[in-house]
NUVOGU-299619 format. One record per residue (C-alpha): x, y, z; residue number from 1. Coordinates in nm, 3 decimals. Example, Ala and Ser with C-alpha at 12.3 -4.5 7.8 and 13.67 -1.06 7.14 Angstrom:
> 1.230  -0.450  0.780  1;
> 1.367  -0.106  0.714  2;
***
This chain:
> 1.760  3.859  3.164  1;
> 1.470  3.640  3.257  2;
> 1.316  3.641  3.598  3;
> 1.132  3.335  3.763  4;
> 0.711  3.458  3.763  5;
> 0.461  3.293  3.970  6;
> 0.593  2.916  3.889  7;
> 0.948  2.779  3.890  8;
> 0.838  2.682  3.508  9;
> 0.806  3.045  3.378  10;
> 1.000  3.311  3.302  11;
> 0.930  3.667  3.280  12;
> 1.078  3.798  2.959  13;
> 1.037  4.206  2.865  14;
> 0.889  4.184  2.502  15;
> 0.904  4.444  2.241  16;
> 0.727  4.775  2.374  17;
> 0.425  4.858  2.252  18;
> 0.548  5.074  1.980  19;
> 0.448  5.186  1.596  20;
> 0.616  5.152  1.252  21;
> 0.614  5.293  0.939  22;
> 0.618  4.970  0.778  23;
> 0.550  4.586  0.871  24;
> 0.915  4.518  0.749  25;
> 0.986  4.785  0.982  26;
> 0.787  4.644  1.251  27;
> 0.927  4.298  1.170  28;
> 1.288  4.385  1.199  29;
> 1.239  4.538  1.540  30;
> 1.043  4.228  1.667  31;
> 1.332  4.001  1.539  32;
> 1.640  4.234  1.651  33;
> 1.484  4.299  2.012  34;
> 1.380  3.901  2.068  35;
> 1.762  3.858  1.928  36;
> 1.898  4.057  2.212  37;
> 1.667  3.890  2.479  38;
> 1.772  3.529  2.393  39;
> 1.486  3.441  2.242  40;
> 1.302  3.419  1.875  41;
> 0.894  3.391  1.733  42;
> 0.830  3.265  1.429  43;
> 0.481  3.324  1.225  44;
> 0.172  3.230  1.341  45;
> -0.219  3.306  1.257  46;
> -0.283  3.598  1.048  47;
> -0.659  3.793  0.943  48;
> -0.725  3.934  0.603  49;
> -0.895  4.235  0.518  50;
> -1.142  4.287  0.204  51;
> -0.881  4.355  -0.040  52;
> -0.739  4.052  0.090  53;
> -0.420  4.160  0.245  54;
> -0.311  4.038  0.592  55;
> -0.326  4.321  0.799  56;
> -0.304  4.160  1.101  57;
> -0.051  3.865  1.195  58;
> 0.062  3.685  1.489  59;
> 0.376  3.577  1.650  60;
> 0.454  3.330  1.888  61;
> 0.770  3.109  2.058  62;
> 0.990  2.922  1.863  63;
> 0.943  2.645  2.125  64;
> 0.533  2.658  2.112  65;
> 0.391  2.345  2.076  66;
> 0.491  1.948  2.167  67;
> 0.609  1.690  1.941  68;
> 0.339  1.480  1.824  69;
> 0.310  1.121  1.666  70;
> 0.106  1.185  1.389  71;
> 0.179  0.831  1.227  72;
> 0.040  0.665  1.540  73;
> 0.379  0.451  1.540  74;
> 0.481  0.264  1.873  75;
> 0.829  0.178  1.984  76;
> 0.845  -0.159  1.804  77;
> 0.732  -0.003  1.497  78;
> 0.992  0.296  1.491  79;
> 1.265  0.240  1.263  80;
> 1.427  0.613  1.286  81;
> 1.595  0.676  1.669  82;
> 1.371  0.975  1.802  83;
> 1.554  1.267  1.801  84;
> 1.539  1.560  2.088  85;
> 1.304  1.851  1.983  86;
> 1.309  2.207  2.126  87;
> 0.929  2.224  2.121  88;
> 0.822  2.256  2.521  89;
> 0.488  2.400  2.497  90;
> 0.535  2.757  2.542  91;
> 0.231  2.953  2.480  92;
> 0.348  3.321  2.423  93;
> 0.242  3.489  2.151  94;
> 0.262  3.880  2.000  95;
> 0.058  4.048  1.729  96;
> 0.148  4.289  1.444  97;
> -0.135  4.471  1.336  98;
> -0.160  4.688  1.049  99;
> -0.272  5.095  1.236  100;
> -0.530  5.112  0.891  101;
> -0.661  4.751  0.828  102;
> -0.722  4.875  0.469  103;
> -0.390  5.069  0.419  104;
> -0.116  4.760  0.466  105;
> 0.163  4.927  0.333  106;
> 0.114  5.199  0.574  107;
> 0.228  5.189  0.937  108;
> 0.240  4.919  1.158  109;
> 0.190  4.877  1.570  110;
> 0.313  4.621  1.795  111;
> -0.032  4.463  1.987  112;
> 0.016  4.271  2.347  113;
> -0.175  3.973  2.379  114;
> -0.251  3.757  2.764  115;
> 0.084  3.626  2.789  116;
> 0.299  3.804  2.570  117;
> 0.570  3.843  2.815  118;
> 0.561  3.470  3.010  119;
> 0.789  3.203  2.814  120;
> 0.800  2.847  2.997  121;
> 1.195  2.844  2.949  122;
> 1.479  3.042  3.039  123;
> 1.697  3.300  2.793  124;
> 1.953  3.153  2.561  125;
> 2.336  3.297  2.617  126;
> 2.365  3.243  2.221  127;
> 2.159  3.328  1.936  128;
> 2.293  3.050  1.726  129;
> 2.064  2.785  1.929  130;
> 1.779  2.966  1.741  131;
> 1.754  2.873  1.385  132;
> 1.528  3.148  1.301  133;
> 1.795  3.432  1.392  134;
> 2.045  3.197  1.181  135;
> 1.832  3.179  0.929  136;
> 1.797  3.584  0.887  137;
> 2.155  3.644  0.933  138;
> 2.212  3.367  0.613  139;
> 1.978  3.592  0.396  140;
> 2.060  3.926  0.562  141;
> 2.454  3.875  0.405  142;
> 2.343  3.716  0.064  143;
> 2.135  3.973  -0.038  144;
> 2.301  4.277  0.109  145;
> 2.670  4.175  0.101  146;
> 2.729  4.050  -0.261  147;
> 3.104  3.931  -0.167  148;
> 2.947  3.717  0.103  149;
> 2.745  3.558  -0.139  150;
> 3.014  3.538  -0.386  151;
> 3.230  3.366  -0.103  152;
> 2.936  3.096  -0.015  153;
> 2.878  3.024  -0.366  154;
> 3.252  3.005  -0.534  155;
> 3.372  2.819  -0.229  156;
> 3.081  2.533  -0.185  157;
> 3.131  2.555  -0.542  158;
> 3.484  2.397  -0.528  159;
> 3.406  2.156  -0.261  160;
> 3.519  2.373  0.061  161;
> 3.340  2.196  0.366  162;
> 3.036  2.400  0.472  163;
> 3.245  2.432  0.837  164;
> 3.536  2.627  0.622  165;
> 3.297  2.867  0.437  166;
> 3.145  2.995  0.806  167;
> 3.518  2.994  0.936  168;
> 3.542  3.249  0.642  169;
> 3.279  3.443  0.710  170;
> 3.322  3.470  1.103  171;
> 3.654  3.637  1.023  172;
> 3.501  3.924  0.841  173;
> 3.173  3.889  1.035  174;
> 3.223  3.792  1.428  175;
> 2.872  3.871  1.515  176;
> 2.710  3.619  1.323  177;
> 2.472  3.297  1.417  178;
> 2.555  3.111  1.057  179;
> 2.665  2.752  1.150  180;
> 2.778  2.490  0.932  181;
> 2.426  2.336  0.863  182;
> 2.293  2.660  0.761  183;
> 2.566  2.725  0.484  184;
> 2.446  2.320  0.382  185;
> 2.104  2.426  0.360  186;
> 2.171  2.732  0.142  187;
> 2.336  2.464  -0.116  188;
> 2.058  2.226  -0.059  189;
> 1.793  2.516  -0.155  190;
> 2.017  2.651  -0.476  191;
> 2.057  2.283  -0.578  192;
> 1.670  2.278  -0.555  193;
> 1.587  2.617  -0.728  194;
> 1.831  2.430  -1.005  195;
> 1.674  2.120  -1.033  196;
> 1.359  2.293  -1.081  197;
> 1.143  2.001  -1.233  198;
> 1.448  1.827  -1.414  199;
> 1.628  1.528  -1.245  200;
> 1.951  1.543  -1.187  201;
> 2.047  1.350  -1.417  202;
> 1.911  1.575  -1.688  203;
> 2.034  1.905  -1.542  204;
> 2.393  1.666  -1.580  205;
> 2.319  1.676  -1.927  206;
> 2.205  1.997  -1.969  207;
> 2.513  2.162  -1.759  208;
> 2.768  1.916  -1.999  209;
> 2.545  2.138  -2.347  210;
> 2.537  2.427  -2.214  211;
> 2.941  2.426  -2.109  212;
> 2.986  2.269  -2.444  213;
> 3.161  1.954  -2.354  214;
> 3.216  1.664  -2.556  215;
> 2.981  1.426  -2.393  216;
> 2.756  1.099  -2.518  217;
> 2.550  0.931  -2.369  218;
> 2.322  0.571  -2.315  219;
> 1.999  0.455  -2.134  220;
> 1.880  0.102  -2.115  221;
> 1.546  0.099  -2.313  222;
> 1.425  -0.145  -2.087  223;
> 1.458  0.050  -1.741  224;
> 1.507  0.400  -1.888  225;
> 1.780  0.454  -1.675  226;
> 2.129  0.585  -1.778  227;
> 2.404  0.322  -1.908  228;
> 2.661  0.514  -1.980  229;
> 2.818  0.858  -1.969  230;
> 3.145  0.980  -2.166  231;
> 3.206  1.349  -2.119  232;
> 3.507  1.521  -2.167  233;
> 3.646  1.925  -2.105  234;
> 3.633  2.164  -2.383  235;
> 4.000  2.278  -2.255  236;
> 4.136  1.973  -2.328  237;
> 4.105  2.001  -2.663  238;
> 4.469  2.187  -2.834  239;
> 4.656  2.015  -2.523  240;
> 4.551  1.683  -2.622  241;
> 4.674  1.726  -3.005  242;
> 5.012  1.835  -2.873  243;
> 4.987  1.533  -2.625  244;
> 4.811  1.239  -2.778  245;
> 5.153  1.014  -2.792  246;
> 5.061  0.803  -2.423  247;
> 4.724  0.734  -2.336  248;
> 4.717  0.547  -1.972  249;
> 4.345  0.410  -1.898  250;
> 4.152  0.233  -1.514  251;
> 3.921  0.241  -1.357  252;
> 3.775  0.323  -0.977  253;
> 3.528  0.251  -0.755  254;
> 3.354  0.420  -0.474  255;
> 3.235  0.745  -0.693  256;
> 2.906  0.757  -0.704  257;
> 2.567  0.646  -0.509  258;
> 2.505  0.419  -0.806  259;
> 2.812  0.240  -0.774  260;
> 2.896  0.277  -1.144  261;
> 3.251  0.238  -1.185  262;
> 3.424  0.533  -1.307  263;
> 3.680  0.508  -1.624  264;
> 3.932  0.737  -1.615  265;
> 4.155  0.849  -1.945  266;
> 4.432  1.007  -1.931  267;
> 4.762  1.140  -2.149  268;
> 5.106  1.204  -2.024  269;
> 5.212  1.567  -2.162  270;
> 5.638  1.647  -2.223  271;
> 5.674  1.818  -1.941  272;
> 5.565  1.481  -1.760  273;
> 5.255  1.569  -1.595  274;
> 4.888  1.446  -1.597  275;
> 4.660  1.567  -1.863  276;
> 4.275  1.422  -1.802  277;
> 4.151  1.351  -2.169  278;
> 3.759  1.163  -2.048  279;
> 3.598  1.002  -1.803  280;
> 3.311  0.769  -1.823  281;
> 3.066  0.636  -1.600  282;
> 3.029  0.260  -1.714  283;
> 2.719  -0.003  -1.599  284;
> 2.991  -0.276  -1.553  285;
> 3.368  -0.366  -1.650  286;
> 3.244  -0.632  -1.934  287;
> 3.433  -0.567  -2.243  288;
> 3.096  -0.467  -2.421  289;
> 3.099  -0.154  -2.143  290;
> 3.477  -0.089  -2.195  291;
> 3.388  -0.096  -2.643  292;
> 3.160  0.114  -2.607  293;
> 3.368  0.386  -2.398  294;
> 3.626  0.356  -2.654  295;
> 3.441  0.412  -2.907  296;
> 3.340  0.727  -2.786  297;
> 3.665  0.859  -2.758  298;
> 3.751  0.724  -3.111  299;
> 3.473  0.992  -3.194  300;
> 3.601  1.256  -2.978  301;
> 3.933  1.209  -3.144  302;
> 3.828  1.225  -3.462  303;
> 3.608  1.527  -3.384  304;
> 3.904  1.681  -3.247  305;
> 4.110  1.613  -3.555  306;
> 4.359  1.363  -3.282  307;
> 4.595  1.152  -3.412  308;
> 4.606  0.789  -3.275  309;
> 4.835  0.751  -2.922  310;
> 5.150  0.552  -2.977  311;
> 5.100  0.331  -2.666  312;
> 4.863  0.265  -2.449  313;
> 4.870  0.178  -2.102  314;
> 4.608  -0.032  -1.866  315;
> 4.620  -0.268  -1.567  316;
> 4.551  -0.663  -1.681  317;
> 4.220  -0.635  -1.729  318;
> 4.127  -0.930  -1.985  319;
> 3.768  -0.729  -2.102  320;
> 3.952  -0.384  -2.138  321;
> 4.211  -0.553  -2.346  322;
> 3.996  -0.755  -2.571  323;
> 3.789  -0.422  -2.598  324;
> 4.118  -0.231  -2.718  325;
> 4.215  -0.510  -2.936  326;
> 3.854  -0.417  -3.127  327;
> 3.885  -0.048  -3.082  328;
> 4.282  0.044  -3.176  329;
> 4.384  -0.298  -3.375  330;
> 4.719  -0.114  -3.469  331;
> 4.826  0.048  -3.096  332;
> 5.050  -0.176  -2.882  333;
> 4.959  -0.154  -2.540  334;
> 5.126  -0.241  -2.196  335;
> 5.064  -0.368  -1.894  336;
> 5.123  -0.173  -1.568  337;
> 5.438  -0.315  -1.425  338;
> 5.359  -0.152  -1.097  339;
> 5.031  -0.400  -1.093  340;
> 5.271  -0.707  -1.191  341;
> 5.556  -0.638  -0.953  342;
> 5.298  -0.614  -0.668  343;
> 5.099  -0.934  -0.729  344;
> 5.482  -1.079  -0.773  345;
> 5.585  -0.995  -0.461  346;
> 5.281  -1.084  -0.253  347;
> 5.264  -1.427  -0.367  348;
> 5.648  -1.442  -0.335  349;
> 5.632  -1.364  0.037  350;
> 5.349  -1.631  0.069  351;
> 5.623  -1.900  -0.058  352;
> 5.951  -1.735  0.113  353;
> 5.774  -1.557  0.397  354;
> 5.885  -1.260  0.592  355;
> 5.995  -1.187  0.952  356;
> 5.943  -0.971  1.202  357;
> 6.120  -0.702  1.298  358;
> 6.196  -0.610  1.660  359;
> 6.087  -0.267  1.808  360;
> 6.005  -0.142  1.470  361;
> 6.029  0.285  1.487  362;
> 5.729  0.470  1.428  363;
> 5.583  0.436  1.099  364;
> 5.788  0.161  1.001  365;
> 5.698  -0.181  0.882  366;
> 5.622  -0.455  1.124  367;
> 5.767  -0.710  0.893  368;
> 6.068  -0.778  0.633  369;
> 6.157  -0.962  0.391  370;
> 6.373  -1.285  0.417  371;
> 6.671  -1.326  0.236  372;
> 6.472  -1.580  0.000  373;
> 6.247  -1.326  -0.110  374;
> 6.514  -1.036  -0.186  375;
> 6.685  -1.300  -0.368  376;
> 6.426  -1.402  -0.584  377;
> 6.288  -1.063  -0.647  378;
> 6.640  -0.928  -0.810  379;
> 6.600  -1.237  -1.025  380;
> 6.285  -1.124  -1.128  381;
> 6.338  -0.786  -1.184  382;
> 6.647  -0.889  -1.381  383;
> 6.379  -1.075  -1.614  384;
> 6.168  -0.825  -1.654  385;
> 6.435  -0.600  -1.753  386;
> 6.652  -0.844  -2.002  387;
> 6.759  -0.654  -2.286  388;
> 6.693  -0.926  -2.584  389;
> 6.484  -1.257  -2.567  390;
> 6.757  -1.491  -2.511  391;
> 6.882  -1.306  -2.208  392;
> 6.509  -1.368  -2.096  393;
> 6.466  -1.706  -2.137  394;
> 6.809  -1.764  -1.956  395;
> 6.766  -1.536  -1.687  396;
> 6.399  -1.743  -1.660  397;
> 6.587  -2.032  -1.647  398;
> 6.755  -1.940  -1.375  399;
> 6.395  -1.828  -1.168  400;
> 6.317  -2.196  -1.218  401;
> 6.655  -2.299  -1.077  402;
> 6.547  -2.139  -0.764  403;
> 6.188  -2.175  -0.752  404;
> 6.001  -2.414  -0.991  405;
> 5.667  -2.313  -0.794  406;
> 5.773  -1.938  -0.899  407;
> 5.870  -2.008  -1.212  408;
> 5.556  -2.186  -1.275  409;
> 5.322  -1.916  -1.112  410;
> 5.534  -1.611  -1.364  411;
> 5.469  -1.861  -1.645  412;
> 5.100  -1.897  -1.608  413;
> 5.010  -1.566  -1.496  414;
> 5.276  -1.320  -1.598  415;
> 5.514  -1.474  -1.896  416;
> 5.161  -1.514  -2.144  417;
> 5.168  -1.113  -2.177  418;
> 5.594  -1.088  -2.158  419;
> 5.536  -0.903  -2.508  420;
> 5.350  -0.622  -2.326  421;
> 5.595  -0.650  -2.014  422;
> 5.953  -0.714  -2.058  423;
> 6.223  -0.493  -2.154  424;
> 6.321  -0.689  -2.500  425;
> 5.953  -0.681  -2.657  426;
> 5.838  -0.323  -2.491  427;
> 6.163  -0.118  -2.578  428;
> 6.041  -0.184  -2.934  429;
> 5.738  0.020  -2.914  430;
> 5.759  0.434  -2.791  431;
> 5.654  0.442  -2.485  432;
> 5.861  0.780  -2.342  433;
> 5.914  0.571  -2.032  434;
> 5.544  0.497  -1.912  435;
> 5.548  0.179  -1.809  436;
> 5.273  0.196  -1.529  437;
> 4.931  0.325  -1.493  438;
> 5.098  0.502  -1.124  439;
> 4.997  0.866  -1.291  440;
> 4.621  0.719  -1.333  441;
> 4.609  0.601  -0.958  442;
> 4.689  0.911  -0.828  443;
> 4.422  1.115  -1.040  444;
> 4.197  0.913  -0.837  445;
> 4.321  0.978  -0.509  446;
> 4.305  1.381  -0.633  447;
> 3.987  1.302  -0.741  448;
> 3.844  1.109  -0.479  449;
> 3.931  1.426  -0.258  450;
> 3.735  1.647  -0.453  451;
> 3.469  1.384  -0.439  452;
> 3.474  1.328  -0.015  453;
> 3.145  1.134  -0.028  454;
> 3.075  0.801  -0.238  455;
> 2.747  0.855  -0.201  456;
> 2.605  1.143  -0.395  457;
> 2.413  1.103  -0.731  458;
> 2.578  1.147  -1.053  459;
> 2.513  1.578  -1.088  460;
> 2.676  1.619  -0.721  461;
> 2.973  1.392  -0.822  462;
> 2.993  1.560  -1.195  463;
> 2.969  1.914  -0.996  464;
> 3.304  1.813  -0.734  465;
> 3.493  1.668  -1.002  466;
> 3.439  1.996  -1.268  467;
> 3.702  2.196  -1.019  468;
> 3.949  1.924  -1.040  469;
> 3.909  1.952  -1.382  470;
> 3.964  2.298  -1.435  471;
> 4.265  2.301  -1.217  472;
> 4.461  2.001  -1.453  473;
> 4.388  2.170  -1.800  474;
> 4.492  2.565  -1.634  475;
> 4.821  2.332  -1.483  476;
> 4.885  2.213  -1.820  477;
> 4.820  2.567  -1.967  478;
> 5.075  2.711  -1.741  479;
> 5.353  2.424  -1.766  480;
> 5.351  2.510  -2.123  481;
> 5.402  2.847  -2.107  482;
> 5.660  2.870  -1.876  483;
> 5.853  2.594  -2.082  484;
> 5.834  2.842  -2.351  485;
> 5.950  3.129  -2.175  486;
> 6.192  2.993  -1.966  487;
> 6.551  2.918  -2.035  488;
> 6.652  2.644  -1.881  489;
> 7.023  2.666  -1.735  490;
> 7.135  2.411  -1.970  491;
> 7.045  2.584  -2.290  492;
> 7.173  2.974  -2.158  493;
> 7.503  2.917  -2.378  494;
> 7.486  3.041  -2.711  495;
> 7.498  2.780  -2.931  496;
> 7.166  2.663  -2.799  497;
> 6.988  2.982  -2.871  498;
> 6.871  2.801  -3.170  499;
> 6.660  2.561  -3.017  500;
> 6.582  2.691  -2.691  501;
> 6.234  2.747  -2.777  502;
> 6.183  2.369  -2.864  503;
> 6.298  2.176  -2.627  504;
> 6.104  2.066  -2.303  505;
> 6.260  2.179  -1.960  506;
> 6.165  1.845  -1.818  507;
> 6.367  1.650  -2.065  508;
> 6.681  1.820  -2.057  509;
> 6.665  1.770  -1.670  510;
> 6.630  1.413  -1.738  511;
> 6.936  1.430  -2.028  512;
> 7.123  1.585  -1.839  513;
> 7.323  1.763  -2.134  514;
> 7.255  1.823  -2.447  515;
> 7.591  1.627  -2.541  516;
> 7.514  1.322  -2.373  517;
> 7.187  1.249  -2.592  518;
> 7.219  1.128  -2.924  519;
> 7.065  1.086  -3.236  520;
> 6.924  0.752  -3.207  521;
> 6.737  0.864  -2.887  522;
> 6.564  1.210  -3.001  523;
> 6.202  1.236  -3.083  524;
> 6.134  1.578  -3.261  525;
> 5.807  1.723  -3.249  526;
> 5.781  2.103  -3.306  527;
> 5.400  2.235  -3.268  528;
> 5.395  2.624  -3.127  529;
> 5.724  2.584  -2.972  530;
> 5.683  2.243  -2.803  531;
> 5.931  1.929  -2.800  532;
> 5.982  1.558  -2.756  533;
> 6.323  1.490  -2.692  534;
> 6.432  1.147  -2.572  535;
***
């Protein structure tokens, strides 16, 4: 421990004794490992060379040597940054290294006392970690001698793991460490550096998407050089998509990038009803020249792929995404999300019929409810939208405007123009499988946005968090597919279904209910390596 000397502003601290080494690595280590257990750390300092010109000589001195200086001349007024605190207080001690033969380096190595070697102008520190010099060493002492550390600190900043998990990880199997968070940030700051090398990161993006052979294409502006567009989809997409292609279900987000280029998102609903991510594409706007030209490049992809057209498709009302599909897939029908309708419905219907508040609500509940009004006129609704032939529409719409012509006018205006891509009656003639929403879309961007935690990295770091999430969906998929191939489910364990067990999707028959109760007006067959449609 550190003793007051003469002043109450210095501190007597033992250095390293005055020993030699076989090596200066050897010589450094000591100097490091002793200051370590003394609560207190030197970094570099001056150094002589010899003829040959090798440093034979080098010296050390206090981490907290020096005083912060305002090179830039700046006053208060001018600052625009809030100063931060420093940990340089002037301390003047300083040790020397010094090579025994200045013209034999490699040889041994002595530890030389200087005026002042042992006086520091601060007390000890209780913990090593306050030192980002001992941190430092301890980060490159377990990367290059434990290789499973490493692994750890790559594969797991890899995946997105906050930097505050990784050093949670390797406290457990290393107590005595410094490592903080910030130092497992900086070791991904360097490695993203030592990647970039001289590219941008933009063109390491491009380079990673060649090299991992994905289906990407790509646009820059000739005017400002700068990237338009970006359509990029995973290589192990590619056999699950031509067993899937049937339901395409298209949006788009926000809030991705530091570019704020919104994000289109593609996706196909497999038979065992889960999410399949076919593309995504960074766009330069939502006009419908941005959403043609996205479509186009998965009209190449498909075709690349040998991808038979989808049998619906499914998007939010967005006029310049449906003009664009009009252009792009002329013979498709395509629906509207009726989650996005029924919404919209509903708030303006409690504008008109209001809602009321509910007395010492429990926690998490709603503050509000709806009035009687508005639960009346939303079963009418929802009655509409679910009418079984046209007439039954236009009656049941007759009746809306018996109770509200302000509703009835709003649905007719806003909602009744795209009925064909809406309503029971017109969308029960296309096959659909049940999609009627884009729901599946919205919550691959939640999943996604997790993976993403920041808005505002570039377009490599976003590309780089979302590649996990990718590989996770398509080895999902992969796995849903075998196990609906190898497992029986209870439904089809009797014998006369041995015949078919093998082609027939778990999911569905859990949806059927029996195999008895479906008939042959409602099956869709379609055997490929032991998969099956059934409706």
């Amino acid at each position: 421990m550190a003793t007051p000397a003469s002043t109450p502003t210095s501190f007597s601290i033992s250095p390293l004794p005055e020993n030699v080494y076989d090596s200066y690595d050897d010589a450094e280590a000591a100097l490091h490992a002793w200051n370590r257990r003394k609560g207190i750390d030197v970094t570099k300092g001056h150094h002589k060379k010899n003829n040959a010109k090798e440093i034979w000589q080098r010296d050390f001195k206090c981490d907290k040597y020096g005083q912060t200086q305002n090179n830039r001349h700046l006053t208060e007024e001018e600052r625009i940054r809030v100063q931060r605190g420093t940990s340089k207080i002037g301390c003047t001690m300083k040790i020397r290294l010094e090579a025994v033969n200045k013209n034999d380096c490699s040889g041994r190595w002595k530890i030389v006392y200087l005026k002042g070697s042992a006086l520091h102008t601060h007390p000890v520190s209780e913990d090593p970690s306050i030192h980002p010099g001992h941190r430092r060493r301890d980060m490159q002492r377990l990367v290059s001698s434990d290789l499973s550390t490493q692994t750890l600190i790559s594969s797991q900043t890899a995946v997105g793991i906050a930097p505050a998990a990784v050093v949670a990880t390797i406290r457990h199997a290393h107590p005595e460490t410094s490592i903080l968070a910030k130092d497992v940030a900086n070791h991904k700051r360097v490695d993203r550096r030592e990647a970039l090398a001289s590219n941008t990161p933009t063109e390491l993006l491009l380079k990673q998407l060649s090299t991992n052979k994905f289906f990407f294409k790509y646009k820059v502006n000739p005017e400002t050089s700068r990237l338009q567009y970006l359509f990029w989809s995973h290589p192990g997409i590619k056999q699950f998509y031509k067993w899937n292609s049937d339901v395409l279900i298209m949006d788009c987000t926000y809030k991705t990038n530091a570019y704020d280029l919104p994000l289109l998102n593609i996706i196909a609903m497999t038979n065992m009803n889960t999410v399949l991510p076919i593309a995504q594409c960074w766009l330069s706007g939502e006009k419908e020249d941005d959403f043609l030209w996205a479509l186009e490049q998965l009209q190449c992809m498909m075709t690349e792929y040998a991808i038979s057209k989808p049998t619906i498709i499914i998007t939010d009302r967005d006029q310049a995404c449906m003009n664009a599909l009009d252009r792009s897939f002329p013979d498709v029908p395509s629906l509207f999300c009726r989650w996005h309708m029924n919404r919209n419905v509903l708030a303006k219907t409690r504008t008109l019929f209001g809602q009321v508040e509910i007395e010492n609500p429990a926690p998490g509940q709603d503050k509000y409810e709806n009035t009687v009004a508005t639960d009346q006129f939303m079963e009418l609704y929802y009655d509409a939208v679910e009418s079984p032939s046209e007439a039954e529409f236009e009656s049941r719409c007759a009746t809306i405007r018996e109770f509200s012509v302000e509703m009835a006018d709003y649905l007719d205006k806003h909602w009744w123009k795209y009925k064909s891509k809406l309503v029971h009656c017109w969308t029960s003639q296309y096959l659909h499988f049940g999609y009627r929403d884009t729901s599946a879309v919205e919550g691959t961007y939640a999943k996604c946005k997790r993976w993403l935690e920041s808005a505002r990295g570039d377009l490599l770091t976003a590309f780089d968090k979302l590649l996990p999430w990718w590989k996770n969906c398509i080895k999902n998929v992969s796995y849903g597919v075998e196990r609906d191939v190898s497992t029986v489910s209870h439904q089809l364990q009797e014998e006369q279904y041995t015949g078919v067990v093998l082609f027939i999707a778990d999911t569905h028959f859990r949806n059927l209910g029996t195999v008895e109760d479906s008939s042959s007006d409602r099956e869709k067959a379609r055997v490929d390596r032991g998969l099956y449609w059934w409706f």
